[in-house]
VMD Tcl script that draws the C-alpha trace (Angstrom):
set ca {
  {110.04 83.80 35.08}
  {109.90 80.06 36.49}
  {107.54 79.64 39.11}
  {108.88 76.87 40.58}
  {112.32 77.93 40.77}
  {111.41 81.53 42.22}
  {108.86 79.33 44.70}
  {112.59 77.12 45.44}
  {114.71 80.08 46.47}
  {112.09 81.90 47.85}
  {111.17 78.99 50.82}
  {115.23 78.86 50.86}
  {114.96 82.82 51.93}
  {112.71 82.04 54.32}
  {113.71 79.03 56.03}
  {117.13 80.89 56.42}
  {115.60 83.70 57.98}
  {113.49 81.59 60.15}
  {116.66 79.78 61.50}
  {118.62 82.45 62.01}
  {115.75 84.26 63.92}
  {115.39 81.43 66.56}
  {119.48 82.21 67.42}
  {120.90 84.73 69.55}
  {123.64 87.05 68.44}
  {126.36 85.72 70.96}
  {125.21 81.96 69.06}
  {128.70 80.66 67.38}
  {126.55 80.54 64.25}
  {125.01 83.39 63.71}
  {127.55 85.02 61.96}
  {127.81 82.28 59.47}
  {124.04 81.74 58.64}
  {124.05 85.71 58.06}
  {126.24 85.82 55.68}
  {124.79 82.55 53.98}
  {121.50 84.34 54.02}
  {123.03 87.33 52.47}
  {124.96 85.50 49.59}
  {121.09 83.63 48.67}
  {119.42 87.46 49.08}
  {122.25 87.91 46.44}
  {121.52 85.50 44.06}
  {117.83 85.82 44.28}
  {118.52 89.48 43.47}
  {120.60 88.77 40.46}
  {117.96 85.69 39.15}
  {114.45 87.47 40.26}
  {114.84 91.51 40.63}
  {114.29 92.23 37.63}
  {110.74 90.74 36.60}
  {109.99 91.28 40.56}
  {110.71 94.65 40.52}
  {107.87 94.71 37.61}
  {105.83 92.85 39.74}
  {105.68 95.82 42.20}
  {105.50 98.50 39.96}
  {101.98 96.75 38.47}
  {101.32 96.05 42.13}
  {101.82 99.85 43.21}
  {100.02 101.23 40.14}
  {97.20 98.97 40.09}
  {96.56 99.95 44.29}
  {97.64 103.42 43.46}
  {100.38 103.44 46.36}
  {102.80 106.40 46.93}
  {105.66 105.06 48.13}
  {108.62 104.03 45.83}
  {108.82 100.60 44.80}
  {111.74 99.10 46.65}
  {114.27 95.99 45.72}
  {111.87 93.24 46.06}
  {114.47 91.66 49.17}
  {112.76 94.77 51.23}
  {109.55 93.61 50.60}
  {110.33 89.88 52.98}
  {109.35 89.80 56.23}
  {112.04 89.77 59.10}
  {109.87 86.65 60.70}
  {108.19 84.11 59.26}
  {106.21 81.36 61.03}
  {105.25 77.58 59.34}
  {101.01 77.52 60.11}
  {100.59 73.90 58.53}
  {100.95 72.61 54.97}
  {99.14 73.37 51.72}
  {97.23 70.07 50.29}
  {100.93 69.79 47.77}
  {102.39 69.49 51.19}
  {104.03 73.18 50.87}
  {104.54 74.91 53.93}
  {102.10 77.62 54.49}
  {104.03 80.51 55.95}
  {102.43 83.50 57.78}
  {103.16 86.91 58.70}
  {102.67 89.77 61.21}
  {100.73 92.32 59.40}
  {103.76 94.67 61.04}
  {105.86 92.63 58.77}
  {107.04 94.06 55.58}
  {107.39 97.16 53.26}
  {105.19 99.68 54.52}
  {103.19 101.80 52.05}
  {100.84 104.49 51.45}
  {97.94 104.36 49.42}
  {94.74 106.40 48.72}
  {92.73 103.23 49.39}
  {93.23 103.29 53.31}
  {94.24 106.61 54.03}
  {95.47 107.24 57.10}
  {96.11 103.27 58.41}
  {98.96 101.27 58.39}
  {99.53 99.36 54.79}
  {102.63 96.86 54.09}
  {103.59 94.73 51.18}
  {104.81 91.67 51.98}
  {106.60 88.26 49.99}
  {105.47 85.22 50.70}
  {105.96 81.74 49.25}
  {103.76 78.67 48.29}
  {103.29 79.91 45.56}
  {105.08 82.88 45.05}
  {102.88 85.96 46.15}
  {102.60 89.64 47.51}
  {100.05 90.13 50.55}
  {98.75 94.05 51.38}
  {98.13 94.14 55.09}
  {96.17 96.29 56.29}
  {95.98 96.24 60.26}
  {95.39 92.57 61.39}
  {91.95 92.03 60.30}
  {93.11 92.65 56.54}
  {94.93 90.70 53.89}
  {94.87 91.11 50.13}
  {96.87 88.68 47.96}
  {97.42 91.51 44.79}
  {99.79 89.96 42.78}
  {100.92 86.01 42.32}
  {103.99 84.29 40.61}
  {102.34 82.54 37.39}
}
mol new
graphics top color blue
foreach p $ca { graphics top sphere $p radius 0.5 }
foreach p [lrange $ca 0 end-1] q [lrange $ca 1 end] { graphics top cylinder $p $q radius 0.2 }
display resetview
């Protein structure tokens, strides 16, 4: 898989999603930016499921999590917010630990866990509440 070019579409995801979240429905182009974001959901699906998909499987075996392992465009959040820029002058983009796929595992019984995507570089976070973040798998 190349890095960089998953890193590329993956900050193209999210900047879409973060535009289209600061419009309202009734906006004149909402409906366009939609459908924009679903044709690159699309294409990241056809380039990326596959060894993604993988990805989560390790991710869900390794943290022994219950749930099914979902197409990796579940595991984005619906709202991502710029916090300031890596020292490669990335965006750093964070999350709600509401935001993503949410999962059970034997680890934290009982509390909320989700999985979520995130960019620069290519990673999945496990949330657990807001006091707890686990980077468990990265794009290398």
């Amino acid at each position: 898989m190349n890095t960089k070019a998953l890193n590329k579409d993956l900050v193209a995801l999210v900047e879409r999603k973060m535009l289209l979240s600061r419009l309202s429905y009734a906006d004149a182009h909402y409906d366009d930016l939609e459908e924009e974001l679903h044709n690159l959901e699309d294409q990241f699906m056809e380039k990326y499921g596959e060894d993604l998909e993988k990805a989560l499987e390790k991710v869900h075996n390794t943290h022994r999590i219950d749930s099914d392992v979902l197409l990796p465009i579940a595991y984005l959040a619906q709202n991502y917010v710029q916090k300031g820029k890596n020292p490669d002058g990335s965006a750093i983009y964070e999350v709600s630990h509401r935001e993503g796929v949410w999962v059970e595992t034997e680890k934290f019984s009982g509390r909320e866990a989700r999985l979520v995507l995130l960019p620069n570089p290519p990673r999945i976070v496990l949330s657990v509440g807001p006091r707890y973040q686990e980077e468990v798998w990265k794009a290398e």
